[in-house]
C-alpha positions as CSV (number, residue, x, y, z in Angstrom):
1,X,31.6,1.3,0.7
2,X,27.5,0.7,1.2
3,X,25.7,-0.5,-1.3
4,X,23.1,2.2,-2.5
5,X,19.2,1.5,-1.1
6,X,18.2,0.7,-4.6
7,X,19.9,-1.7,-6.7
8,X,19.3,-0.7,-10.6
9,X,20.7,-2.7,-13.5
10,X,19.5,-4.1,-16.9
11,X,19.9,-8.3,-16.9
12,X,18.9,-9.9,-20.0
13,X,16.1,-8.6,-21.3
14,X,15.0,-7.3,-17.9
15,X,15.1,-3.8,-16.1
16,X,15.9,-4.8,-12.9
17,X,15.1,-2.8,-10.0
18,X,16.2,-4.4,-6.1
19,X,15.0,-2.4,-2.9
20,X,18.2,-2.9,-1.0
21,X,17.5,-2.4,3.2
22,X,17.0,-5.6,4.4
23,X,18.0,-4.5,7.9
24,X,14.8,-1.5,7.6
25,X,12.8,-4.1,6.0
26,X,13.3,-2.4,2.6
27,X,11.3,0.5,3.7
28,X,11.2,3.3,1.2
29,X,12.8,6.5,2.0
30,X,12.8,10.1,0.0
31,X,16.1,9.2,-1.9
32,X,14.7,5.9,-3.3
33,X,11.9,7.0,-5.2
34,X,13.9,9.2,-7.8
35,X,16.2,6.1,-8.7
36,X,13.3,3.9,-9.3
37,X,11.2,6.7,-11.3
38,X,14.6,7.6,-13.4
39,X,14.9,3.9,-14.4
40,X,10.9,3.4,-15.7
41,X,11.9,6.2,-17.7
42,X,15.0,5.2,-19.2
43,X,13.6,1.9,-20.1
44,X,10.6,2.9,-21.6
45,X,11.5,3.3,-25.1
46,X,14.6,1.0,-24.6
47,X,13.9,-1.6,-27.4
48,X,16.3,-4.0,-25.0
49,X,14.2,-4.1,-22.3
50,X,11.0,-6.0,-22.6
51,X,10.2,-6.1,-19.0
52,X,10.6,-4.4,-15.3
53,X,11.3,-7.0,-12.5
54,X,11.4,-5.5,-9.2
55,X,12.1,-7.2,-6.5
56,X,14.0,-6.4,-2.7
57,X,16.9,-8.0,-1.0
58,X,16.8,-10.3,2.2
59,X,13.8,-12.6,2.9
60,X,11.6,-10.5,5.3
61,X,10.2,-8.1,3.3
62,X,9.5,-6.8,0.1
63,X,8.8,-3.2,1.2
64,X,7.4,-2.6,4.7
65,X,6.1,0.6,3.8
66,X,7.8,4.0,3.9
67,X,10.1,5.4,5.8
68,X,8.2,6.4,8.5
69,X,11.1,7.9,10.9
70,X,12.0,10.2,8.0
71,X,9.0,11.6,7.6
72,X,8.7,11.8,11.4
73,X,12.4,13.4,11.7
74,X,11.9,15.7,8.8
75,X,8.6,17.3,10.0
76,X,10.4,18.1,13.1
77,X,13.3,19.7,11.9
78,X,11.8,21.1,8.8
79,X,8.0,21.5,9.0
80,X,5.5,19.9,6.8
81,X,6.9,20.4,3.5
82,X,9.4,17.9,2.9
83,X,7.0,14.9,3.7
84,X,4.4,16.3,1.3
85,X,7.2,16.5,-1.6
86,X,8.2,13.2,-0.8
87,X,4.2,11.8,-1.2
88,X,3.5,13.9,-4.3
89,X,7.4,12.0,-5.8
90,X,6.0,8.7,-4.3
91,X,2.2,9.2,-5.9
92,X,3.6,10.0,-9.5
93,X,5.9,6.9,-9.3
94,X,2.9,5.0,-8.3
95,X,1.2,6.3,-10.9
96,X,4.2,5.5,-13.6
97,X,4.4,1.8,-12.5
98,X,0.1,1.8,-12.9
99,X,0.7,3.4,-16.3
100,X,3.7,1.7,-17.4
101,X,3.0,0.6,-20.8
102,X,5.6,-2.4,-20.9
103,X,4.9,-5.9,-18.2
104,X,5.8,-4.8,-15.0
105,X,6.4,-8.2,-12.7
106,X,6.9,-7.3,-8.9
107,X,8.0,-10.0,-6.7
108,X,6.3,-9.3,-2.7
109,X,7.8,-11.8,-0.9
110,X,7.5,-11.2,2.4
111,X,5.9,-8.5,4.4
112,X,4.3,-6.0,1.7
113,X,2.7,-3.1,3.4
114,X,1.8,0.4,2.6
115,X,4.3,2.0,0.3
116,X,5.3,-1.3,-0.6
117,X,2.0,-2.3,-1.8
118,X,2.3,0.8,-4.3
119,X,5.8,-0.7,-5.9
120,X,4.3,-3.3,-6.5
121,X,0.0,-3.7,-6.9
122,X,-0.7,-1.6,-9.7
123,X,2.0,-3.7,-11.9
124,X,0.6,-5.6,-14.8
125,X,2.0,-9.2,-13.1
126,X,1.7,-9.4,-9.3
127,X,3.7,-12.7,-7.6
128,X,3.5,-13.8,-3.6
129,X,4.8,-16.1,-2.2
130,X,3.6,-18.6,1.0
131,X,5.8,-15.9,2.9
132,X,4.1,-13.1,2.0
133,X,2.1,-11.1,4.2
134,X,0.0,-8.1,2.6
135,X,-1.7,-5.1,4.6
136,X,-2.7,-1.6,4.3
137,X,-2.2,-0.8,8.0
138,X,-2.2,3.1,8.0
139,X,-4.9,3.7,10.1
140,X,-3.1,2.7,13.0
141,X,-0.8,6.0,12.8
142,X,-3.3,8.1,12.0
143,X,-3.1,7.8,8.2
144,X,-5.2,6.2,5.7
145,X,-4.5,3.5,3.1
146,X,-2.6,5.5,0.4
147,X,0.1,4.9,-2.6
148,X,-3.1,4.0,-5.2
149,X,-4.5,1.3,-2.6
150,X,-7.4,2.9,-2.1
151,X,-7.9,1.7,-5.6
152,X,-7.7,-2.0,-4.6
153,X,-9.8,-1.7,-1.9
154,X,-12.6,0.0,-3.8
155,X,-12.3,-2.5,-6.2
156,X,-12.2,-5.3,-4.4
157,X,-15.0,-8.0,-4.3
158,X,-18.3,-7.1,-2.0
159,X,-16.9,-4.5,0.9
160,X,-13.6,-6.1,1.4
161,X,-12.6,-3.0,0.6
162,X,-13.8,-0.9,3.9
163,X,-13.1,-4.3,5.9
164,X,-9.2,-4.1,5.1
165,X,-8.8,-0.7,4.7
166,X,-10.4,0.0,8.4
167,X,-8.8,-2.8,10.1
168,X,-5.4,-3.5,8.3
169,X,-5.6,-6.7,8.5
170,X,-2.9,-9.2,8.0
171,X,-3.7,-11.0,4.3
172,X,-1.4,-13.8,3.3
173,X,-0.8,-15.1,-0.3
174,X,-4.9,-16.7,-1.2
175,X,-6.2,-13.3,0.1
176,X,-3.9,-11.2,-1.9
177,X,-4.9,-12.4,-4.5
178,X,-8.8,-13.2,-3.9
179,X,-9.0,-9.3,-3.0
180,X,-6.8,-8.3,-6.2
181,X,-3.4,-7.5,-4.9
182,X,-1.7,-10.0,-6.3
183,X,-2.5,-12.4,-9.0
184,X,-0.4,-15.7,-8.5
185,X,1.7,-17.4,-6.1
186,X,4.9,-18.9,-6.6
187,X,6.7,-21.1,-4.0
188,X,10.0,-19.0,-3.0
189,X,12.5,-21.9,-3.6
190,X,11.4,-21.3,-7.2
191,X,11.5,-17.5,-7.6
192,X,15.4,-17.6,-8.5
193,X,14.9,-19.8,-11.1
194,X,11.8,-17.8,-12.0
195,X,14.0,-14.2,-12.2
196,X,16.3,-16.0,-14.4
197,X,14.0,-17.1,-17.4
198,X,12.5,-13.8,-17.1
199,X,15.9,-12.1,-17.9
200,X,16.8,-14.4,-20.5
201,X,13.5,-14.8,-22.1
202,X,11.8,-11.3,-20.9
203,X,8.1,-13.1,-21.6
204,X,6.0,-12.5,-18.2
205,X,3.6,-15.3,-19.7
206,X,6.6,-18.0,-18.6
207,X,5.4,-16.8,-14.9
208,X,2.4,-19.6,-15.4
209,X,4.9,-22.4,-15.3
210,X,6.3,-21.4,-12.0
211,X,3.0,-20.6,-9.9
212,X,0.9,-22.7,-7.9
213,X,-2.7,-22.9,-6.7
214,X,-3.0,-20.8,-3.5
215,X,-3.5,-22.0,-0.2
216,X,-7.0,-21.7,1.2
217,X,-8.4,-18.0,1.4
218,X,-9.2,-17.2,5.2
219,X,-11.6,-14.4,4.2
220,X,-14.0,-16.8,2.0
221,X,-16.1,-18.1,4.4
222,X,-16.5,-14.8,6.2
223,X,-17.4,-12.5,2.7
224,X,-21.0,-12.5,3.5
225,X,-21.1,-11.2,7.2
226,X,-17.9,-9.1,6.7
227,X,-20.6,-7.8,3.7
228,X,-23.4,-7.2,6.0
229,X,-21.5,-5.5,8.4
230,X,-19.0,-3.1,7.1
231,X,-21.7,-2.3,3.9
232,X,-23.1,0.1,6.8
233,X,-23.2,4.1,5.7
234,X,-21.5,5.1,9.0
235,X,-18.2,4.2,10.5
236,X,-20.2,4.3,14.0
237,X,-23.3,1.4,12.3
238,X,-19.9,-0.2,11.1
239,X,-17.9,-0.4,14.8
240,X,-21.6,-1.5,16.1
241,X,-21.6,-4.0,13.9
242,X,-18.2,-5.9,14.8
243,X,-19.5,-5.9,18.1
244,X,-22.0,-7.3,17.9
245,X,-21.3,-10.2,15.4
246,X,-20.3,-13.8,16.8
247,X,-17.9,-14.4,14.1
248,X,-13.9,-15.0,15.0
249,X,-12.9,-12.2,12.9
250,X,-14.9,-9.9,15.0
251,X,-12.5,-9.4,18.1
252,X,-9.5,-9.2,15.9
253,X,-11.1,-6.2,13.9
254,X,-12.9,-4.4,16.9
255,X,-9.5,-4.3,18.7
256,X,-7.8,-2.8,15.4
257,X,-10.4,-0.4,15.0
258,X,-10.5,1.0,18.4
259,X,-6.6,1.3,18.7
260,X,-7.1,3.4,15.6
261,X,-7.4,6.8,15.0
262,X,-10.9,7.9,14.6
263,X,-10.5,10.7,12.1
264,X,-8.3,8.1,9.7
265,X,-11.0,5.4,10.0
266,X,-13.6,8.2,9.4
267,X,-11.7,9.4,6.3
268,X,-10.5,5.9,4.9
269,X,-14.3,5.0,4.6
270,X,-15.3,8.0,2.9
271,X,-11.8,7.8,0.8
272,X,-12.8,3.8,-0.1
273,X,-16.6,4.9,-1.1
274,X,-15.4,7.6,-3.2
275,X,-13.0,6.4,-5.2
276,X,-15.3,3.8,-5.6
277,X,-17.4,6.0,-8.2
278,X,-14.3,6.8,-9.9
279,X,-12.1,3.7,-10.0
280,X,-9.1,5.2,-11.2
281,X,-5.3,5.3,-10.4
282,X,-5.3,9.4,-10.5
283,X,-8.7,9.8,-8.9
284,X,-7.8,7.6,-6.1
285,X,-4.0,9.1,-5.6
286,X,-5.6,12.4,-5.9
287,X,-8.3,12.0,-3.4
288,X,-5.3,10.3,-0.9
289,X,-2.9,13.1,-1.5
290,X,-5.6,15.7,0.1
291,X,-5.5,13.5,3.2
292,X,-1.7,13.3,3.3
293,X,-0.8,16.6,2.8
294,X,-3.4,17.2,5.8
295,X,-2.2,14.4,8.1
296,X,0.4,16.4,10.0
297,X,-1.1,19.6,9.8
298,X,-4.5,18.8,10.4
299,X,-4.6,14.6,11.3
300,X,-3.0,12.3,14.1
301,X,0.2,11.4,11.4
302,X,2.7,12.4,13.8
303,X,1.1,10.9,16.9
304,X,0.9,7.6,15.6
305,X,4.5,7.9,14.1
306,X,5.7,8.5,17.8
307,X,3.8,5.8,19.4
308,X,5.0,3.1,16.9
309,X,7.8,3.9,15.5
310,X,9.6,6.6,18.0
311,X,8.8,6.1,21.8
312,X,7.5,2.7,20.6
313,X,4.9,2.8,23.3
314,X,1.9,2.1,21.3
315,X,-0.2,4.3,23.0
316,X,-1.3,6.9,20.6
317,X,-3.0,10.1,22.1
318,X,-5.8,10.8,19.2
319,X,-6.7,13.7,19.1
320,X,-10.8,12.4,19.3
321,X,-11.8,9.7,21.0
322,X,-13.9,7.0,18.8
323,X,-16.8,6.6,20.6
324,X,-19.3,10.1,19.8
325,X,-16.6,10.9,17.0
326,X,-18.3,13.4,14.5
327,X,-17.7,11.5,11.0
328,X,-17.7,14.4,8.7
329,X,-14.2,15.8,10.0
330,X,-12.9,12.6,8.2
331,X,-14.8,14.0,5.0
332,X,-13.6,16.8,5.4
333,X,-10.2,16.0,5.2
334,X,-10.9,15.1,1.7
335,X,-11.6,18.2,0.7
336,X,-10.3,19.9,-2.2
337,X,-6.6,21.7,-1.3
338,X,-7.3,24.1,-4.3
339,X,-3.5,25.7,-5.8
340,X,-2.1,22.3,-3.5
341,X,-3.7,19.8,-5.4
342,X,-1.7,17.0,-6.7
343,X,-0.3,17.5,-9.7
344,X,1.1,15.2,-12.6
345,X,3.9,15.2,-15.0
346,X,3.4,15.2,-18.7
347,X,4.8,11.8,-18.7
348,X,2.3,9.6,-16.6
């Protein structure tokens, strides 16, 4: 018999939760998300549990991000409507874990990306590892940076927050936690020993014994041009401006922003600034959710899905071409969805 895709137990003094598809990179499908949400409830008065450690089998991964071939597969055999229940389930768990009001340790070793980044950022104690690699890569199938991480980016220092979200870029342990996805790193030879005195003790404050000083952050010495350049009102001032700068981060970014799709670039920016003047977990899962609901309707969603994760051909036919590309249809996707709003749950 296969063991389910989440793992859900109570060791210790620990709620543990285990994303359990190593061979899909623990990547979070419809059926998941119930589990996990059913479990934060259940523990949340339970006077046994002190904490919630999640956590994912295999090495590779944490969470590569949803299930994208489900959503893909889904929409083609039964319209829109099943990916936008599964985002509106996904965006109140998201919400839960931000809300949850006992210590919520997520362990994101290894590749942490998209949805994964929503199990596991907005917990109140945040561990990589020196395998971890952290990105919010959804412009590059025509979606933009959703599951609360809009949040992150609009609160990250200086405009590290448009930088990341526009190019998706690759951020390993010091950069997680520099831009406020993560808050300390602990080698990965240690985290079984970690997991264990957190289940016997359930005290996140033993986490400081196990963590040590990140390795040097790669976006430091960049801040202040990354600053001057992607602080520009308009995606098209922004794109300008990567070409024309000297700096070795420049080619990388150019190339991830023109293999993009225009109207999520144009929409993450205006999604990063607005949230930005309301820095909260429902304003900025809110403002997402118009987007997503929108993406396959309106947006490039199931384009980019085909190109990277069907036909595997990366060649993604936009439906606008970047260069002339009128910025307010990315506003525009913003837009209020009136009776379609995202909704919450008495319980947050």
């Amino acid at each position: 018999m296969s063991e389910p895709d989440v793992l859900v137990r109570v060791e210790g003094r620990a709620g543990r939760i285990t994303l359990n598809r190593p061979k899909a990179l623990n990547a979070l499908n419809a059926a998941m998300v119930g589990p996990i949400m059913r479990a934060l409830d259940d523990w949340r008065d339970d006077a046994g549990v002190d904490l919630v450690l999640i956590d994912a089998s295999g090495e590779r991964a944490f969470c590569a991000g949803g299930d994208l071939r489900q959503v893909y597969e889904s929409t083609a055999t039964a319209g829109f409507e099943p990916a936008r229940r599964f985002w509106v389930e996904e965006y109140r768990l998201n919400r839960a874990i931000a809300r949850y009001p006992k210590p919520y340790v997520a362990v994101m070793d290894g590749i942490t990306m998209g949805g994964g980044v929503g199990l596991s950022a907005h917990g109140s104690h945040r561990i990589v590892t020196e395998r971890s690699t952290l990105a919010m890569p959804e412009c590059a199938i025509g979606l933009v940076p959703d599951v609360g991480g809009s949040l992150i980016l609009a609160t990250a220092p200086g405009r590290l927050g448009e930088f990341l979200g526009l190019t998706g870029w690759r951020m390993k342990a010091a950069e997680a936690i520099a831009t406020g996805f993560a808050d300390v790193e602990v080698p990965a030879e240690r985290l079984e020993a970690l997991k264990r005195t957190l289940c016997e003790t359930g005290d996140p404050a033993r986490i400081a014994s196990f963590a040590v000083p990140p390795g040097p952050d790669r976006l430091a010495p960049l801040r202040s041009r990354i600053d001057a350049i992607f602080r520009a009102p308009t995606l098209r001032e922004i794109v300008a401006g990567v070409e024309a700068s000297a700096e070795p981060f420049a080619a990388e970014a150019l190339s991830a922003i023109r293999a993009a799709s225009p109207l999520s670039l144009a929409a993450t920016l205006a999604l990063v600034r607005t949230v930005r003047e309301t820095p909260t977990i429902e304003a900025a899962l809110g403002t997402e959710y118009r987007f997503t609901h929108r993406s396959q309707s309106e947006g490039d969603l199931q384009e980019g899905i085909r190109a990277v994760v069907i036909d595997k051909d990366r060649k993604p036919r936009w439906a606008d071409a970047l260069d002339g590309f009128d910025e307010t249809k990315g506003a525009a996707m913003l837009r209020p969805l009136g009776a379609d709003e995202l909704q919450w749950e008495d319980t947050p």
